[in-house]
C-alpha positions in Angstrom: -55.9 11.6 -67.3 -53.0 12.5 -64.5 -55.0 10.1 -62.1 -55.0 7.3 -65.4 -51.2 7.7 -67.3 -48.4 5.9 -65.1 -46.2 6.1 -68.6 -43.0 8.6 -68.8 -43.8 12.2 -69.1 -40.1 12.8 -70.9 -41.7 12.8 -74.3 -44.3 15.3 -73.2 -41.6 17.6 -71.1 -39.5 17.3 -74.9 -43.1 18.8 -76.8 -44.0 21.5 -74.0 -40.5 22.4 -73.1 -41.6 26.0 -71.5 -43.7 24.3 -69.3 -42.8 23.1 -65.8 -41.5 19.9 -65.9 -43.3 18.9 -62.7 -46.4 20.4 -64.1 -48.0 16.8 -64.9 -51.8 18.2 -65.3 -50.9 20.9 -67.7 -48.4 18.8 -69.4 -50.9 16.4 -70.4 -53.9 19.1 -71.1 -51.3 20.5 -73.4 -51.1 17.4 -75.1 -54.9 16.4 -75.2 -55.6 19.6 -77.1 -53.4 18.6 -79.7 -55.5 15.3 -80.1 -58.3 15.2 -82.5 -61.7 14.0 -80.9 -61.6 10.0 -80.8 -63.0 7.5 -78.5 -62.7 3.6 -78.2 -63.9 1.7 -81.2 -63.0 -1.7 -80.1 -61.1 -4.0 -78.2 -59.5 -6.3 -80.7 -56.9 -8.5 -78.2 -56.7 -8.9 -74.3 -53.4 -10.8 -72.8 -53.0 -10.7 -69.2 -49.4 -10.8 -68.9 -49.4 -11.2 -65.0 -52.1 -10.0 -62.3 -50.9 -6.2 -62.3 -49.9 -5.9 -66.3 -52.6 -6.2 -69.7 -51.7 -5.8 -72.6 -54.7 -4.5 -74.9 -54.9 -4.1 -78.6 -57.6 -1.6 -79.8 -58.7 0.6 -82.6 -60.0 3.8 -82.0 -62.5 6.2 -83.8 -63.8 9.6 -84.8 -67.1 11.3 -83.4 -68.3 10.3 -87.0 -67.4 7.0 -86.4 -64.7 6.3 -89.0 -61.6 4.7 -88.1 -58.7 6.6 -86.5 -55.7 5.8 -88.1 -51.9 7.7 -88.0 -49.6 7.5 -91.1 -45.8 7.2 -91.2 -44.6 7.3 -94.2 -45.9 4.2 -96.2 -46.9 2.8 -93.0 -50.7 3.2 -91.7 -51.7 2.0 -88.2 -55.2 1.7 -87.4 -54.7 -0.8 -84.2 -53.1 0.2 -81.2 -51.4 -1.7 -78.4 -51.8 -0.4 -74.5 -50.0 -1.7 -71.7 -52.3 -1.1 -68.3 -49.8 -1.8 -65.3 -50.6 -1.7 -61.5 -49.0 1.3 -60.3 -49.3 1.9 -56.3 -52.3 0.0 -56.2 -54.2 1.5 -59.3 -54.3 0.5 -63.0 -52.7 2.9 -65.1 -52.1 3.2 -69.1 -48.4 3.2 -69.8 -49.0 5.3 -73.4 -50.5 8.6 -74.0 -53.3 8.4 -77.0 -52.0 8.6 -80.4 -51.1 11.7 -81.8 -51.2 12.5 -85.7 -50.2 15.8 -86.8 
């Protein structure tokens, strides 16, 4: 996921702060574990904003194979938007998977 994520790792280094802030590999295992299992359900939208940025809109599911969804108050969000940018030469997700609690 190291190799893949070119986002900030601020918001991670905020949720693990007793681990090493230059630690990127256990900050993000630290965060996986917190993820329930999901996997890619479907890609809804693609818009290729320039040769090294897409913009992808996807919803994602549950090894059972119901939605994933994450709930803010009133508000329930089933679709999710990823920006992939070229980053040194490789394609990299600028968000972390959603986390529900």
């Amino acid at each position: 996921m190291v190799e893949l994520y070119g986002g900030s790792y601020q918001g991670l280094i905020n949720l693990f702060p007793e681990t090493d802030t230059s630690d990127k590999l256990k900050l993000i295992d630290q965060y996986l574990k917190l993820l329930p299992r999901i996997s890619l359900n479907e890609i809804l939208e693609q818009t290729v904003v320039s040769k090294d940025e897409y913009i992808f809109v996807i919803t994602l599911k549950f090894e059972d194979g119901t939605l994933f969804h994450t709930r803010e108050f009133d508000t329930i969000t089933e679709k999710f938007t990823y920006t992939v940018k070229r980053v040194d030469g490789k394609l990299k997700m600028m968000e972390l998977p959603p986390y529900q609690a």
